[in-house]
C-alpha positions in Angstrom: -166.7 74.1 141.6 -170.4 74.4 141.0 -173.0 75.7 143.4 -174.0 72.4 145.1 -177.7 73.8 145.5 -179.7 74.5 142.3 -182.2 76.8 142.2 -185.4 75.1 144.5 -187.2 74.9 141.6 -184.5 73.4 139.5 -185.3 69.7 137.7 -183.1 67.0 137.0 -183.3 68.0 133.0 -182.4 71.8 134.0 -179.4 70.6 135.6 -178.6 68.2 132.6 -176.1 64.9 133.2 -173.0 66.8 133.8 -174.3 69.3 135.8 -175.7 66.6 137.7 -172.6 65.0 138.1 -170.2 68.0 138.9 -172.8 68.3 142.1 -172.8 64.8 142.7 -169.2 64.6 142.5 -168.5 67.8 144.9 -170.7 66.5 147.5 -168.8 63.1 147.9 -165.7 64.9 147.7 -166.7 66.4 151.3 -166.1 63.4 152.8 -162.0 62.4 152.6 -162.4 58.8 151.0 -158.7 57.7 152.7 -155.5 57.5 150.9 -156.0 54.1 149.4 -158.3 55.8 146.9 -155.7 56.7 144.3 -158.3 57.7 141.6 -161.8 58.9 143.2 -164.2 60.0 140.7 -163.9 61.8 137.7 -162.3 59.1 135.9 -163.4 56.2 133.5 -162.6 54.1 136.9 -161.4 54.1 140.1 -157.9 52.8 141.1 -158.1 51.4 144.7 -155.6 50.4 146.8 -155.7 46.6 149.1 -153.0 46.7 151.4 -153.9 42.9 153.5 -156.5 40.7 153.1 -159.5 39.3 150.8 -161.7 42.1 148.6 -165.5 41.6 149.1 -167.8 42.8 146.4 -171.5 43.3 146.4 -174.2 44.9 144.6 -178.5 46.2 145.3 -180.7 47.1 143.5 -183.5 50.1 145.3 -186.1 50.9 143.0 -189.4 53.4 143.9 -192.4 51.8 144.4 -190.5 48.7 145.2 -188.3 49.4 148.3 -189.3 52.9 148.8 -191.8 55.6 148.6 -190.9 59.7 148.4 -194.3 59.7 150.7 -192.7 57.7 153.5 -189.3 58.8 153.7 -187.4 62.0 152.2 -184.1 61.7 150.3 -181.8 62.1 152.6 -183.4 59.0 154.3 -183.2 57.1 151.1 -179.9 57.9 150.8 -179.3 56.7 154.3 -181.2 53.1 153.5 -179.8 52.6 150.1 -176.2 52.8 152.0 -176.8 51.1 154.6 -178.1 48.2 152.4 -175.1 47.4 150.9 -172.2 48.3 153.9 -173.9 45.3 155.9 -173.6 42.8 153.3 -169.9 43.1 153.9 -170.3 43.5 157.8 -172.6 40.0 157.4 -168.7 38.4 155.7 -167.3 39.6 158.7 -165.5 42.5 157.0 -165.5 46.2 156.7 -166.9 48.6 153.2 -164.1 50.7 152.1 -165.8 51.9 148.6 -168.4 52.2 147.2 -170.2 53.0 143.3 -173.7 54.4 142.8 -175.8 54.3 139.9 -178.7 56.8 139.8 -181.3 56.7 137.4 -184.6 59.3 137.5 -186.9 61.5 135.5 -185.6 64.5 133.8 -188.7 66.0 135.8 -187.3 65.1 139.5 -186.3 68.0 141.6 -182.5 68.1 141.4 -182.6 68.9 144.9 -184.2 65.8 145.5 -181.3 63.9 144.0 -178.6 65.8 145.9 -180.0 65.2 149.1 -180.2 61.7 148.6 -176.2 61.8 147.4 -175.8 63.8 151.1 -177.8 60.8 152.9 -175.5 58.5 151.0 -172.8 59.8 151.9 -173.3 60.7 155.5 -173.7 56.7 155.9 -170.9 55.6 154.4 -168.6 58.1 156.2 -170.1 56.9 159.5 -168.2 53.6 158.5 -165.0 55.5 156.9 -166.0 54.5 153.6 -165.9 56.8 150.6 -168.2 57.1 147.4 -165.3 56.6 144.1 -167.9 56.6 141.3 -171.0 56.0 139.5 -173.3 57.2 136.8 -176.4 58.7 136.1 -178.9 58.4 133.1 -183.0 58.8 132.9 -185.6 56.5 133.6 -189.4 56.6 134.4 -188.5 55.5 137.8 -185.9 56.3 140.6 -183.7 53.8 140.6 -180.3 53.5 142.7 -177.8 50.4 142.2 -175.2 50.2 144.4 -171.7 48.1 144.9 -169.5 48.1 147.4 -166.1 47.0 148.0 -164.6 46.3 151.2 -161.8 44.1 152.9 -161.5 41.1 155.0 -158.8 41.0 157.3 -159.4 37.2 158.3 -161.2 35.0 156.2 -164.7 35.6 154.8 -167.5 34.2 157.0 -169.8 32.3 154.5 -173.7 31.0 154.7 -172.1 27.5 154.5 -170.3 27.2 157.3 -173.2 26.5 159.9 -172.6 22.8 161.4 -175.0 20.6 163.5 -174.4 21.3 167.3 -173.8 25.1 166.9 -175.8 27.6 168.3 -177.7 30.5 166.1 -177.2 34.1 167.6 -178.4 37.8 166.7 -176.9 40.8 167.0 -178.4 44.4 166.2 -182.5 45.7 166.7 -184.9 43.0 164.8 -188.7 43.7 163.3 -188.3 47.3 164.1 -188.5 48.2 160.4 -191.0 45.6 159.9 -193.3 47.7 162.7 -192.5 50.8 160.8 -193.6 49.5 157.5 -196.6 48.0 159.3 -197.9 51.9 160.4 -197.1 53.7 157.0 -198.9 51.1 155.2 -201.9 51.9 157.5 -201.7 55.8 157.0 -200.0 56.6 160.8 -196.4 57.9 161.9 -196.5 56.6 165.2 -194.6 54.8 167.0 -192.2 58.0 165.6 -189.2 55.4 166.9 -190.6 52.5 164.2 -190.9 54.9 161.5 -187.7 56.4 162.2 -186.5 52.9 161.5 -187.6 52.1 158.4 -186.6 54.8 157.0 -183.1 55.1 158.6 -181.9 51.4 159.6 -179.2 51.5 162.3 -176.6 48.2 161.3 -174.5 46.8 163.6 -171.7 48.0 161.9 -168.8 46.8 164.3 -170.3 43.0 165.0 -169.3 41.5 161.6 -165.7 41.5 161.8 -166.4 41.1 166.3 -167.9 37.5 164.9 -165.1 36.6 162.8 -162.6 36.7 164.9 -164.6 35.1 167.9 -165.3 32.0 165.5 -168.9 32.7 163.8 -169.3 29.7 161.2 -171.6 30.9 159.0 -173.4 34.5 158.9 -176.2 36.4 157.1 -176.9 40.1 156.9 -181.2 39.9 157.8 -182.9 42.0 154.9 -185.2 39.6 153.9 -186.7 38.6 157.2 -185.4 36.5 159.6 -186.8 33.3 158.8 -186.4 33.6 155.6 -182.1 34.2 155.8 -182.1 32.0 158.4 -183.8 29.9 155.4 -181.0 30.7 153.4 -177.8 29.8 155.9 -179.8 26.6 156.7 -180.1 25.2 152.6 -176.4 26.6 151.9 -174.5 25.0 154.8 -177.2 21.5 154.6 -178.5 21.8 158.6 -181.5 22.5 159.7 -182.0 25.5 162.4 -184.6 25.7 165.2 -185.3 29.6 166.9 -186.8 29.7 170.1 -189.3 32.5 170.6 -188.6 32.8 173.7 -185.0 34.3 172.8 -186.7 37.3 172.0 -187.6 40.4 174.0 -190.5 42.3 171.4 -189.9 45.9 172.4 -192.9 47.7 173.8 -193.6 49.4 170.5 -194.0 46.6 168.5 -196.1 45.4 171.1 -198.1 48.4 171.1 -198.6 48.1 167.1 -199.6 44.8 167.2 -202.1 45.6 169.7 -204.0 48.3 167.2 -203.6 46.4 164.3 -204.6 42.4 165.7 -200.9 41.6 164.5 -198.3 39.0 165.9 -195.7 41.0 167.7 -193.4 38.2 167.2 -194.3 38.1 163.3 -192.5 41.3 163.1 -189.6 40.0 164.4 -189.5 36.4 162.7 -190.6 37.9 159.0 -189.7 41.4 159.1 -186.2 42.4 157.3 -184.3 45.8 156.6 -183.4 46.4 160.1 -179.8 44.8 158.8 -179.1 43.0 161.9 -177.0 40.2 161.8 -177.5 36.4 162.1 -174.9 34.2 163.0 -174.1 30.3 164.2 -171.3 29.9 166.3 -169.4 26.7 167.8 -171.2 25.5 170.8 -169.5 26.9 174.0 -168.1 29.6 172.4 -168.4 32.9 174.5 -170.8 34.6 172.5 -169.5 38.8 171.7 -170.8 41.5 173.4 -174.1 42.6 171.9 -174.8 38.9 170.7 -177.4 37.2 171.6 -178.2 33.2 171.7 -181.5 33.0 169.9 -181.8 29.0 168.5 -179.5 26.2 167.6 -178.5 24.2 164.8 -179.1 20.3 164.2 -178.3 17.7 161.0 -180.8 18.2 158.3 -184.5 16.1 159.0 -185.8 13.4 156.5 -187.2 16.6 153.8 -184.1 18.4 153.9 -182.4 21.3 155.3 -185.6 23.5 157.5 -186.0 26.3 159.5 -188.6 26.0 162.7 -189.4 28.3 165.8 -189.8 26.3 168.8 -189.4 22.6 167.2 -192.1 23.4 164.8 -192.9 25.6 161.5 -193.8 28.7 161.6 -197.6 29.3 160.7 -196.6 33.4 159.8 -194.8 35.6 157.5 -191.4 34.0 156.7 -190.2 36.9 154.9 -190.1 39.4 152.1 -189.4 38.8 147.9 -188.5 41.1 145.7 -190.6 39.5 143.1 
């Protein structure tokens, strides 16, 4: 087995592809990916094993520049982020990430020790879920670039964005505009509020609410990466409702308030348009005994006279509604 650590002043291009991927391959390896993994990596393919229930796939995309910077946040962190991305899109179907496949592309001139760490971060995060890395690729490119898909199981049946009906209420589940906060102070120069930084650069899902709001009834649910308004945007035009937040629903934590303070921002416009904490939104039948953890934040009501709409306090919102990617 190679020597995980290269030389410090080893590049991607010293290392060359296969070097790269006998590293990759013996880090991942560290962590046991379970004995439904009948071919790991190493392969042309994995061969996985589904005991009970429906598979869930899906797929990101983190590119440099774009939805990170090596000045912000160190590999390991990337890692972290770029996991953590993709395990919560099956925790928002109400299921849990079993597998997953990464795609690395970089300059020959990156320090390999830059990519391994990044494979370490990876794979810390997925382990914290029991999930296991069972393939990928690498190739060059002028920019690091990471795509990433994940497999994972429902046990009951997925919770769509369709689902949400008139008379349910909208709840939230996990720290909100936290990362938003964070962003807010690197873009300025600072690291403080350490705790916002620490959060955009290492989101904390609620890993064990997806599947909690399935089985307590959750009609519709979205994994909030884009900002909250804006996925709440997104549950509102796929299930045909409109959905009313109530700022009052939410408590803004002392350091966002203290950010907002030095910088003349709305404390509550981190919480409405900021995404990548990877909380979770969800409606829920009315009178339904909401999960530990959960929170009642708005409601749900038949679509007004222009269509499916999203408002915060019976009227829209005048702020940020989100982030693109375009």
């Amino acid at each position: 087995m190679p020597d995980a650590l290269p030389a410090p002043d080893a590049t991607l291009a010293d290392l060359g592809e296969f070097g790269l991927i006998d590293r990759v391959a013996a880090i991942v390896r560290e962590v046991a990916p379970g004995e439904d993994v009948l071919v790991g990596p190493g392969d042309d393919a994995a061969v996985l094993r589904v005991r009970k229930g429906h598979v869930v796939v899906s797929t990101d995309l983190v590119v440099e520049g774009r939805h990170f910077r090596t000045d912000w946040a160190d590999a390991v962190d990337v890692g972290h982020r770029a996991a953590a991305q993709n395990i919560s899109d099956i925790n928002a179907m109400g299921g849990r990430a079993l597998w997953l496949t990464v795609g690395f592309a970089a300059p020959p001139t990156l320090p390999a020790r830059w990519a391994l760490d990044l494979v370490r971060g990876f794979a810390e995060e997925c382990a914290s879920v029991g999930a296991g890395v069972v393939g990928g690729d690498v190739t060059s490119a002028d920019k690091i670039t990471i795509a990433v898909t994940v497999l994972g199981v429902c046990t009951v049946s997925p919770v769509l964005r369709s689902g949400a009906q008139a008379g349910d209420v909208v709840a939230l589940c996990g720290r909100q505009g936290w990362a938003a906060g964070g962003l807010g102070v690197l873009g300025r120069g600072f690291r403080s509020p350490r705790v916002l930084v620490d959060a955009y650069r290492r989101p904390e899902p609620p890993y064990d609410a997806g599947g909690v709001a399935a089985e307590a009834g959750a009609t519709a649910m979205i994994d909030v990466s884009d900002g909250l308004l804006a996925d709440a945007a997104h549950v509102a035009r796929a299930s045909g409702v409109s959905i009313d937040l109530r700022s009052a629903s939410f408590e803004i934590p002392e350091p966002l308030l203290a950010v907002a303070g030095a910088t003349g921002a709305d404390p509550l416009g981190f919480v409405l348009g900021g995404g990548e904490d990877h909380s979770l939104l969800a409606t829920f039948p009315a009178g339904t005994a909401l999960p530990e953890a959960w929170t009642e934040v708005g409601v749900v009501a038949a679509p007004g006279p222009d269509g499916p709409a999203v408002t915060v306090d019976g009227a829209p919102y005048e702020g940020s509604t989100g982030w693109t990617h375009f």
